[in-house]
C-alpha positions as CSV (number, residue, x, y, z in Angstrom):
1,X,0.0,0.0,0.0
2,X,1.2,3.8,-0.7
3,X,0.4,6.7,1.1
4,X,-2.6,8.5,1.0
5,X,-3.1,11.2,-1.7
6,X,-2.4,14.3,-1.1
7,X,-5.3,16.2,-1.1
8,X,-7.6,13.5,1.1
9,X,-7.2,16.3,3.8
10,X,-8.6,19.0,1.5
11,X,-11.5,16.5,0.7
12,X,-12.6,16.2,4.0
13,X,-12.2,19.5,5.2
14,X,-15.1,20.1,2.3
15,X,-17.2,17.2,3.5
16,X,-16.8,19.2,7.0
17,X,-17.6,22.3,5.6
18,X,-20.5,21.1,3.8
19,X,-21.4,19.1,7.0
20,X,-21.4,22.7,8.7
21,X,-23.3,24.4,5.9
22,X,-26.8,22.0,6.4
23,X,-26.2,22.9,10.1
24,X,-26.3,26.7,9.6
25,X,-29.6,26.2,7.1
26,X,-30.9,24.0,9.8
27,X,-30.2,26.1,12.5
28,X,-31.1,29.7,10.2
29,X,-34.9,28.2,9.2
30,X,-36.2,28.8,6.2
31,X,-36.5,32.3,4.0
32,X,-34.2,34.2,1.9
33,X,-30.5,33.8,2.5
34,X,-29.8,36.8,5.2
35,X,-32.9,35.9,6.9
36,X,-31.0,32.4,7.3
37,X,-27.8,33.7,7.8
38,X,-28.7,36.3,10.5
39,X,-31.0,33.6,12.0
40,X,-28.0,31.3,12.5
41,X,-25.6,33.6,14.0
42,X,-28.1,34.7,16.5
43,X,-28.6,31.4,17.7
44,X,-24.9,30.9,18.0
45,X,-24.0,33.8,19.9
46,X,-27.0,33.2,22.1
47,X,-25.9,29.7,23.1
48,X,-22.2,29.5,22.7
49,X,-21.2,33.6,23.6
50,X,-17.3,32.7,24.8
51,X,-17.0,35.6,26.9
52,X,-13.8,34.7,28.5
53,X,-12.4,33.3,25.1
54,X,-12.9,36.1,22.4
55,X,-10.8,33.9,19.7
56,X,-13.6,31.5,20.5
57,X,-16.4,33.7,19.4
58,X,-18.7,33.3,16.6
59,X,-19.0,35.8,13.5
60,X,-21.2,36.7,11.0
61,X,-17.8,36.0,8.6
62,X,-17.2,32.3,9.7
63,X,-20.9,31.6,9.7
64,X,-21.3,32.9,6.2
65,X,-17.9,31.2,4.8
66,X,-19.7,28.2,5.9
67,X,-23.0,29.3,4.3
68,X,-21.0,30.1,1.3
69,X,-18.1,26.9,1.6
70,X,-15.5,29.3,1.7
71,X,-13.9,28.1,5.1
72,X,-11.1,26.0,4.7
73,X,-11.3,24.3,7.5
74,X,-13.8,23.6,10.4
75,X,-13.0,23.4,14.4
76,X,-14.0,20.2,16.5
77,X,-15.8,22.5,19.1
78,X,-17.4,24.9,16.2
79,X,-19.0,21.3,14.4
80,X,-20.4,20.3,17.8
81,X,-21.5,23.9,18.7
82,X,-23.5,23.8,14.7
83,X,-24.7,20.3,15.9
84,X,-26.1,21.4,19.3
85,X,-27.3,24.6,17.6
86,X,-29.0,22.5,15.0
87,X,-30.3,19.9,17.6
88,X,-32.0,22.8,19.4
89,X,-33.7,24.7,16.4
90,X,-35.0,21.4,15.0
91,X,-36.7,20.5,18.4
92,X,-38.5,24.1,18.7
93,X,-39.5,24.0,15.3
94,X,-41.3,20.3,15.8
95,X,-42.5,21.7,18.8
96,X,-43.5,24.3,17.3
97,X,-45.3,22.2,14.5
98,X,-47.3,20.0,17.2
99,X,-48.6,22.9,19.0
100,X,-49.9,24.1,15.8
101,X,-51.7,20.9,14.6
102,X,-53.1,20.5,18.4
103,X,-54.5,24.2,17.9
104,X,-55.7,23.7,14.9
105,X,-57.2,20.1,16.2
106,X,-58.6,22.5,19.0
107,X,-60.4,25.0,16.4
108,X,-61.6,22.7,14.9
109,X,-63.7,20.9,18.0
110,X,-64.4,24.2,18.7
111,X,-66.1,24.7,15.8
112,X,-68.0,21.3,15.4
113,X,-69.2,21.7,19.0
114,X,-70.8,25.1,18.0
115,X,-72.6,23.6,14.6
116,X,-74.0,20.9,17.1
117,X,-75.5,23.1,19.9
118,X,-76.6,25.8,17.0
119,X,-78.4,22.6,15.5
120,X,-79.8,21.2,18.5
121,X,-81.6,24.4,19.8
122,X,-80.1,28.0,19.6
123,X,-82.3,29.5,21.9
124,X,-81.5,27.2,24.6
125,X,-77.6,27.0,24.1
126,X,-77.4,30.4,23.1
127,X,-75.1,31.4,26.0
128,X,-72.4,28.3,25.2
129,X,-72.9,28.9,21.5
130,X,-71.4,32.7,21.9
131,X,-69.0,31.1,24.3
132,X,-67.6,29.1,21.5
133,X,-68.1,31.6,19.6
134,X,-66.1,33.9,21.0
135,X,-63.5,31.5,21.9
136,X,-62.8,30.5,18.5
137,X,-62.8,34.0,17.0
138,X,-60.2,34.5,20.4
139,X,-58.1,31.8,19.3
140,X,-58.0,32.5,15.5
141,X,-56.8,36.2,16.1
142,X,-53.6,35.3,17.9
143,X,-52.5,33.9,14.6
144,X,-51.2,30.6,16.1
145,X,-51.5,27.7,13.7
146,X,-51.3,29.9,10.6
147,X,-48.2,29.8,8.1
């Protein structure tokens, strides 16, 4: 066997930095690129500030050369920081998703409960029927469960 080829190093350093690029998009959300971007480095500086170690710190410049695969290298501890970053905005976001589908789930009892008592007799459930009512149109406003 002969030694490696030169530029295995180079190759992996681009699998790493491609590796880091899905974790800024996952971490940055969906939208237009800056959106993503500025997304990303917010996150980061939020969870991983390095107060004490300024050479440590994360900038809009590394996160971008990652964004754009112009890094030529990544760090062990920034790959885990992107993976815990990543981690952390893909939970919220499916959190974010249930709590939508259970709201919407919620509206939509709501709303069947209403038709019921409205076809059952309106005089009598009058006072729940506006209860519903109201909590529905309540609900809706906040804008939770709408994309």
């Amino acid at each position: 066997m002969g030694k490696a080829p030169a530029n295995t190093d180079k190759k992996m350093s681009v699998s790493d930095v491609a590796l880091a690029r899905s974790y800024v998009a996952d971490i940055g959300g969906a939208g237009k690129v800056k959106a993503i971007l500025s997304n990303a480095y917010s996150r980061l500086i939020s969870m991983f500030p390095h107060k004490n170690e300024p050479d440590w710190q994360w900038t809009e410049r590394r996160v971008r050369s990652f964004w754009n695969g112009e890094a030529a290298y990544v760090e062990f501890r920034e790959m885990r920081e992107l993976h815990a970053a990543a981690a952390k905005a893909k939970e919220e976001r499916e959190l974010l998703q249930k709590a939508r589908k259970e709201h919407a789930a919620f509206i939509e009892k709501t709303a069947s409960l209403r038709a019921l008592l409205e076809r059952t007799d309106p005089d009598f459930f009058s006072p729940e029927i506006e209860g519903l009512r109201r909590q529905s149109r309540d609900m809706d406003r906040t804008g939770v469960g709408r994309e």
